[in-house]
Structures are given as structure tokens and as C-alpha cells.
LUMPADO-853208 format. One line per 5 residues: number of its first residue (from 0); their letters; for each residue x negated, y, z negated of N, C-alpha, C, CB. Coordinates in nm, 3 decimals, decimal comma, always signed. Last residue first. Glycine has a CB too. Layout:
BEGIN
NUM) A) X/Y/Z/X/Y/Z/X/Y/Z/X/Y/Z  ...
***
This chain:
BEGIN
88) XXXXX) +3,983/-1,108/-3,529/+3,899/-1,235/-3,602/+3,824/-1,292/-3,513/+3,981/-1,352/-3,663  +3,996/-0,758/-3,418/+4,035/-0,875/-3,403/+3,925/-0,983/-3,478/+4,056/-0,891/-3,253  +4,100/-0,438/-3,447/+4,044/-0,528/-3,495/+4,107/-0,710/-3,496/+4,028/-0,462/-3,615  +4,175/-0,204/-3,232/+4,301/-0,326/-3,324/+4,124/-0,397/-3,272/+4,544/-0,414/-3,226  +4,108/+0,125/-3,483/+4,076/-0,002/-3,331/+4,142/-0,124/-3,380/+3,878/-0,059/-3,289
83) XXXXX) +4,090/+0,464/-3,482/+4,160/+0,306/-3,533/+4,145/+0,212/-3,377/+4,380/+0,325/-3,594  +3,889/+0,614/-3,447/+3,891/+0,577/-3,582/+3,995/+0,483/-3,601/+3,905/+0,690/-3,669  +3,735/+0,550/-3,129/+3,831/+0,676/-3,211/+3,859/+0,596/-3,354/+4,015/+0,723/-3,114  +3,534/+0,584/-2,812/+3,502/+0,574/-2,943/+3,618/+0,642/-3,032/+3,365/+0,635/-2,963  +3,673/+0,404/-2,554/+3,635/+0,533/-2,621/+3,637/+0,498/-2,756/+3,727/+0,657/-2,591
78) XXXXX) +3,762/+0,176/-2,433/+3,667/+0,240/-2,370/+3,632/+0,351/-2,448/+3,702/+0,271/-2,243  +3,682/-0,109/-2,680/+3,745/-0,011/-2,593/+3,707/+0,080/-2,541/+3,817/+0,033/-2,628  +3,661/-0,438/-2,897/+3,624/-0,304/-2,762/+3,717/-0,183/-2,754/+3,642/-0,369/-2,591  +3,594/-0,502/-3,195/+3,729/-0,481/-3,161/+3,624/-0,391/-3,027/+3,863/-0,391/-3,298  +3,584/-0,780/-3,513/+3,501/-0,730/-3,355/+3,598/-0,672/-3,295/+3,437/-0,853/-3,242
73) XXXXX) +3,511/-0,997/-3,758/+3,572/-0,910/-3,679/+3,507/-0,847/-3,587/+3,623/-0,832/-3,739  +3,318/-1,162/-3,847/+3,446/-1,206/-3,901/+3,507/-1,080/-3,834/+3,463/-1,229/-4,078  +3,006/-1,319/-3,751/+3,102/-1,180/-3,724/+3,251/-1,246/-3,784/+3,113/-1,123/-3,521  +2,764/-1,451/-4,047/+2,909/-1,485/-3,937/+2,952/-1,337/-3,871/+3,078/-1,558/-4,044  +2,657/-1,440/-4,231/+2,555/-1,345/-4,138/+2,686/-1,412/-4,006/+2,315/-1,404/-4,122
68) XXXXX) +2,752/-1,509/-4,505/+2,730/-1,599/-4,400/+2,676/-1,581/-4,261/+2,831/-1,644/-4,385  +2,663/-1,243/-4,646/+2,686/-1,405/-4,730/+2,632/-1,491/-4,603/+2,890/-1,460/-4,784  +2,794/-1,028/-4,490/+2,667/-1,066/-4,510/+2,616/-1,203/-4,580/+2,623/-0,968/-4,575  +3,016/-1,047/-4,201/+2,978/-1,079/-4,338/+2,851/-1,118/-4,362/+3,051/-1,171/-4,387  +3,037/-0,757/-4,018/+2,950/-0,942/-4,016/+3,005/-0,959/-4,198/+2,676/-0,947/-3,983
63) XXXXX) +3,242/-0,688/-3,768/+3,198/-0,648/-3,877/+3,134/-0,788/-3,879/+3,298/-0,589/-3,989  +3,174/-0,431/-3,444/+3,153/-0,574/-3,496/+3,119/-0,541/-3,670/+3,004/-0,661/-3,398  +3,246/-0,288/-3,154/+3,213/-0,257/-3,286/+3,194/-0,375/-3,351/+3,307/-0,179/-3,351  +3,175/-0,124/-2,849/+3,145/-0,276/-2,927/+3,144/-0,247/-3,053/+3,004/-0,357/-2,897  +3,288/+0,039/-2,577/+3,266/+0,050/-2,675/+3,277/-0,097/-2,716/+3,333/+0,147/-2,726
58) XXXXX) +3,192/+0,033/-2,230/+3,242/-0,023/-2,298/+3,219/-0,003/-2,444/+3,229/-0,116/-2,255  +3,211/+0,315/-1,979/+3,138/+0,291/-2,118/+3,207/+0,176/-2,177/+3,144/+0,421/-2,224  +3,230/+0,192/-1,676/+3,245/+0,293/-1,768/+3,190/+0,245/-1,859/+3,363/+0,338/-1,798  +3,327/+0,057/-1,456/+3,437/+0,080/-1,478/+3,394/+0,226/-1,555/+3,514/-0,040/-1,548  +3,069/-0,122/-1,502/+3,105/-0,051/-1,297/+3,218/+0,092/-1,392/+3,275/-0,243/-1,114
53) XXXXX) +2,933/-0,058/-1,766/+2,979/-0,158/-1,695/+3,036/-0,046/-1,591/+3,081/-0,271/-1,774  +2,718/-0,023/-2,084/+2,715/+0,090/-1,932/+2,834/-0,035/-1,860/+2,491/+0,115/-1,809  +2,788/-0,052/-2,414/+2,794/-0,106/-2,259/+2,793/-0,036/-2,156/+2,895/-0,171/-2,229  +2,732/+0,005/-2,735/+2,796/+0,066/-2,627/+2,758/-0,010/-2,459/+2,745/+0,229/-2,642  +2,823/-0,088/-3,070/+2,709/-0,063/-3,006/+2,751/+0,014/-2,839/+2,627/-0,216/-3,002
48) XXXXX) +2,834/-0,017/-3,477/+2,867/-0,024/-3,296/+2,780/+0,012/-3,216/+2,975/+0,059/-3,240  +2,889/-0,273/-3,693/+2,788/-0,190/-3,669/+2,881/-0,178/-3,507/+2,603/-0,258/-3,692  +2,880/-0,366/-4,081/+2,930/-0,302/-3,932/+2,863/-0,218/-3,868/+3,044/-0,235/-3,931  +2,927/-0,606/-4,351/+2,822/-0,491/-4,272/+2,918/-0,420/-4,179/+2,681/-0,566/-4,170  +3,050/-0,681/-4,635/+3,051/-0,679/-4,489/+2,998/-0,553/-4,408/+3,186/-0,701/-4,450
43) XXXXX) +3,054/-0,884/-4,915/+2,983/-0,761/-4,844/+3,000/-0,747/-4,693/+2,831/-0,768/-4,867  +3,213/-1,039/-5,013/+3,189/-0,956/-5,096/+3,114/-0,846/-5,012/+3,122/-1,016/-5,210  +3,280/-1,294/-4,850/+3,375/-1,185/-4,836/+3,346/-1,081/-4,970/+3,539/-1,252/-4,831  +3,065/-1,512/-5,052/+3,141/-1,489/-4,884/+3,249/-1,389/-4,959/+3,235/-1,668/-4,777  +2,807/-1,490/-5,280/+2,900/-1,565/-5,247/+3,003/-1,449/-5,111/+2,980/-1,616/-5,410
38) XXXXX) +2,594/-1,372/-5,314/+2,618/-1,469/-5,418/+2,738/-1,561/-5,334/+2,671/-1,391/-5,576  +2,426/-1,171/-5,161/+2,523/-1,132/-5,194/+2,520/-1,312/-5,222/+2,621/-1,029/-5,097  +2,155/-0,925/-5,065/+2,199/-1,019/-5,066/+2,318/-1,038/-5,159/+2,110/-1,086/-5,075  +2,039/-0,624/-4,992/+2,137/-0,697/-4,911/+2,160/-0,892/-4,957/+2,068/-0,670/-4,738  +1,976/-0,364/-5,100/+1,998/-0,476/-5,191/+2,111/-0,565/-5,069/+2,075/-0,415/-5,371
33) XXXXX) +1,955/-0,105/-5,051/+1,859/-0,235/-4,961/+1,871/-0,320/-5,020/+1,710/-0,235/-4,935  +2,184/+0,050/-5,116/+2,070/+0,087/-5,182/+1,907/-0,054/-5,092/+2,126/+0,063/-5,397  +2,496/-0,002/-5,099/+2,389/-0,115/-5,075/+2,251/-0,095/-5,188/+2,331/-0,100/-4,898  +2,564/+0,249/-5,047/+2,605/+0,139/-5,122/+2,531/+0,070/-5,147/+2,683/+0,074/-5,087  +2,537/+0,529/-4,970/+2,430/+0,446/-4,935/+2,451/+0,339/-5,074/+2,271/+0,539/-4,917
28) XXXXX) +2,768/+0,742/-4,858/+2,678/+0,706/-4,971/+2,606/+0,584/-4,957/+2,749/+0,697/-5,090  +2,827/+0,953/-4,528/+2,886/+0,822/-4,658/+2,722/+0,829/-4,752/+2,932/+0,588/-4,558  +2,819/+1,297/-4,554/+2,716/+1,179/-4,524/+2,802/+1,040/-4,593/+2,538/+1,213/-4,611  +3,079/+1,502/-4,398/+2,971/+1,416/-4,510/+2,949/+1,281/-4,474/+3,028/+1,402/-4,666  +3,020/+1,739/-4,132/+3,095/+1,591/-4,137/+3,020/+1,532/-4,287/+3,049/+1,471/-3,968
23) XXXXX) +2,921/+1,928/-3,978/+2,939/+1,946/-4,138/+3,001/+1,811/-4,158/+3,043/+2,084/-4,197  +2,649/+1,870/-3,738/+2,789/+1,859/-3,736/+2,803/+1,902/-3,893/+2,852/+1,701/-3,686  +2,436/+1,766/-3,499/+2,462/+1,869/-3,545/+2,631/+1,904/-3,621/+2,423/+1,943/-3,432  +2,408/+1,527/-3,430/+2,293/+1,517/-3,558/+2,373/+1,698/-3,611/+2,046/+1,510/-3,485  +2,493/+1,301/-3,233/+2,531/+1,407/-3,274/+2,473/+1,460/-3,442/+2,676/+1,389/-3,253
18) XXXXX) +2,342/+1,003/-3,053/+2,444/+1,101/-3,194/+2,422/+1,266/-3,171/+2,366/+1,064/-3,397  +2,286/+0,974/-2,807/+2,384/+0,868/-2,856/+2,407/+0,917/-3,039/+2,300/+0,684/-2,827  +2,174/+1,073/-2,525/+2,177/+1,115/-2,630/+2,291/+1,043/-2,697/+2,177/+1,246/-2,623  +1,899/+0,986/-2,284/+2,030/+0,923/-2,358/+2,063/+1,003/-2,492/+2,003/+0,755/-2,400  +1,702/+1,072/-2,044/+1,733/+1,131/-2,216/+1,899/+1,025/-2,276/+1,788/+1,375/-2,206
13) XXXXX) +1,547/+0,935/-1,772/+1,695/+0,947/-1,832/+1,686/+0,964/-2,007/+1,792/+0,791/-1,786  +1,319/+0,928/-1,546/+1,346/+0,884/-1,697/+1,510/+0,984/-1,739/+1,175/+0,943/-1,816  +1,359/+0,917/-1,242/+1,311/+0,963/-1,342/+1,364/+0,955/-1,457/+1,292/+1,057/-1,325  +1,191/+0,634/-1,049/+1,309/+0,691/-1,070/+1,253/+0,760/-1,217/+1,446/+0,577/-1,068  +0,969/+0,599/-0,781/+0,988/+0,616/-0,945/+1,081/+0,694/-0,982/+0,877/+0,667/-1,019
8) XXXXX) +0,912/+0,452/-0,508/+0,971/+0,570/-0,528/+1,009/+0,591/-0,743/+1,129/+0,558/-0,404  +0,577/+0,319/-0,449/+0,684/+0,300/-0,465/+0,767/+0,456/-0,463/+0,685/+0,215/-0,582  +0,381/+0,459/-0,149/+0,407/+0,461/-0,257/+0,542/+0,420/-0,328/+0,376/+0,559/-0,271  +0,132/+0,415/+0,140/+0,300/+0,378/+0,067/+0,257/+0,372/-0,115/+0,381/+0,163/+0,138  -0,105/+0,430/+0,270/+0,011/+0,543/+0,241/+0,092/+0,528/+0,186/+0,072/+0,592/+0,317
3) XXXX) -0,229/+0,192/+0,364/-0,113/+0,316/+0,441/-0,017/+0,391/+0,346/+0,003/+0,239/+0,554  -0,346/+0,164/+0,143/-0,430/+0,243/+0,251/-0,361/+0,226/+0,376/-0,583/+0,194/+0,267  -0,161/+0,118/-0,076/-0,294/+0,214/-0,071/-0,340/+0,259/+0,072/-0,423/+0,134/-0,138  -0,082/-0,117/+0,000/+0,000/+0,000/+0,000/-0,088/+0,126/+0,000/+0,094/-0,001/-0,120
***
């Protein structure tokens, strides 16, 4: 490629911005403290969301785990992020 001339074409890096750091919203409290183990099932459940590029759009992923059994015991999609989701087992 060098010595005709050819160079790939390098696509340019993309900023993803995935919070919002500027807001008055309160902080939740930090339960846990890093004490993540737990004695016995349905005493601690994590959660976490994550997000999908797909043809259509953004797929939203939320997922709760229980920490005891590191199992997902819930999980709910949709295309936009909003404070009630039909949570499914």
C-alpha cells in the first residue's frame, strides 16, 4: 500500500456522552458501603442499565440481580429511558 499510495480511510473517533454530571438531582446514599456479601437470597438486589445501538435505535437494558445468587431475578427493555418499566422475572 505504501508504494502506491494507498491509505486505509480512518473513521473519526466518536465522544459518547452517557451522563449528565450537570444537574441538582440528590445523590442516593451508598447502602452497601462495599460490603457486598449477603447470608441468604432476596436480601440484596443490585441493578444496573445498560444501552444497545440496533437498525431501529437505542435499545434501553435494565436488569436487577440478586446478590446471594448473582441470578437476574428481573429485567425490563425499551426504547427510552423513564422511571416506570413493566419489569419482568
Amino acid at each position: 500500500m505504501r508504494r502506491h499510495g494507498i491509505r486505509a480511510i480512518m473513521a473519526k473517533p466518536r465522544r459518547v456522552r452517557t451522563t449528565d454530571s450537570r444537574h441538582d438531582f440528590p445523590i442516593a446514599p451508598n447502602l452497601l458501603e462495599r460490603n457486598f456479601i449477603t447470608a441468604a437470597p432476596n436480601q440484596i438486589w443490585l441493578a444496573d442499565i445498560t444501552y444497545v445501538e440496533t437498525k431501529q435505535g437505542w435499545l434501553y437494558l435494565a436488569t436487577l440481580m440478586d446478590l446471594y445468587s448473582r441470578k437476574i431475578v428481573g429485567w425490563a427493555m425499551a426504547d427510552h429511558l423513564a422511571r416506570n418499566c413493566q419489569w419482568r422475572p
